[in-house]
N, C-alpha and C positions, 0 to 999 in steps of 0.2 A: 502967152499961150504955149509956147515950146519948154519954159518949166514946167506948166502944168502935163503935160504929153510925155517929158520924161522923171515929172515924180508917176505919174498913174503907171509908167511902163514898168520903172522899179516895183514899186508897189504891187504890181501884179508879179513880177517877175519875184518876191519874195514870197507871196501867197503861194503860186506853182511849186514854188520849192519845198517851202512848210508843207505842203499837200505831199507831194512825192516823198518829200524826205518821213513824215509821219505815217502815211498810208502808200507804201511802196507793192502790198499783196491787191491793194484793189485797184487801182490805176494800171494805165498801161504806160510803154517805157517812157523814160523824162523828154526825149525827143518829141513828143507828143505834148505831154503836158508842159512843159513850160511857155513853149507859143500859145498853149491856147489861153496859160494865164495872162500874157503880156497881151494878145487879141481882146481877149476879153476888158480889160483893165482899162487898154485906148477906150474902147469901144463904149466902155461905161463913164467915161470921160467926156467923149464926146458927145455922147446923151446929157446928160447932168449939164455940160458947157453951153449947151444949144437951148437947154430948157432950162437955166438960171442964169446964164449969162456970165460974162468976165468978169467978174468983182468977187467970187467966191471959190477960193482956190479949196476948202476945206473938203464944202457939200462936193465938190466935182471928187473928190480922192475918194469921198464914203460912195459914192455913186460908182467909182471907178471899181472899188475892194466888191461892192456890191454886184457888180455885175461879172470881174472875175470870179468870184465865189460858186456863183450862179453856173457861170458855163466851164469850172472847174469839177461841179456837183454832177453834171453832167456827164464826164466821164468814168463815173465810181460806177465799181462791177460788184455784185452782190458779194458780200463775206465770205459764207460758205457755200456746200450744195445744196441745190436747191431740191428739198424734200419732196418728192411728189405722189400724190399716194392713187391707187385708182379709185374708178368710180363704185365700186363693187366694194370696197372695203369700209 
């Protein structure tokens, strides 16, 4: 169990990185996102572990990348501006 906690924390903690290091204008600063991918990454681990059980160290990492994904997805700030046009035009 404490491999599997720390491949998902790596694992997430390399997703955060790939995310900030590729998308560094939509994110906010690394202080930010790399806990949330290591957070996420347990957290999806822990899911996956509790709803498959010990015997599957694989499904817990796709579960674990899955769910940092997820609540890494959730910090992206639109691209550009956001065009807004009014109601009269």
């Amino acid at each position: 169990m404490l491999l599997e906690a720390l491949s998902a924390a790596i694992l997430g903690l390399a997703l955060a990185w790939a995310a900030a290091h590729r998308l560094p204008h939509r994110l906010p600063a690394r202080v930010l996102v790399l806990p949330t991918g290591v957070a996420g990454a347990l957290f999806g681990a822990f899911v996956t572990h509790t709803a498959l059980g010990a015997d599957s160290l694989l499904p817990n990492l796709v579960g674990a990348a899955a769910v940092s994904v997820a609540s890494l997805s959730l910090l992206l700030r639109p691209a550009g501006r956001l065009r807004r046009r009014s109601a009269t035009a």
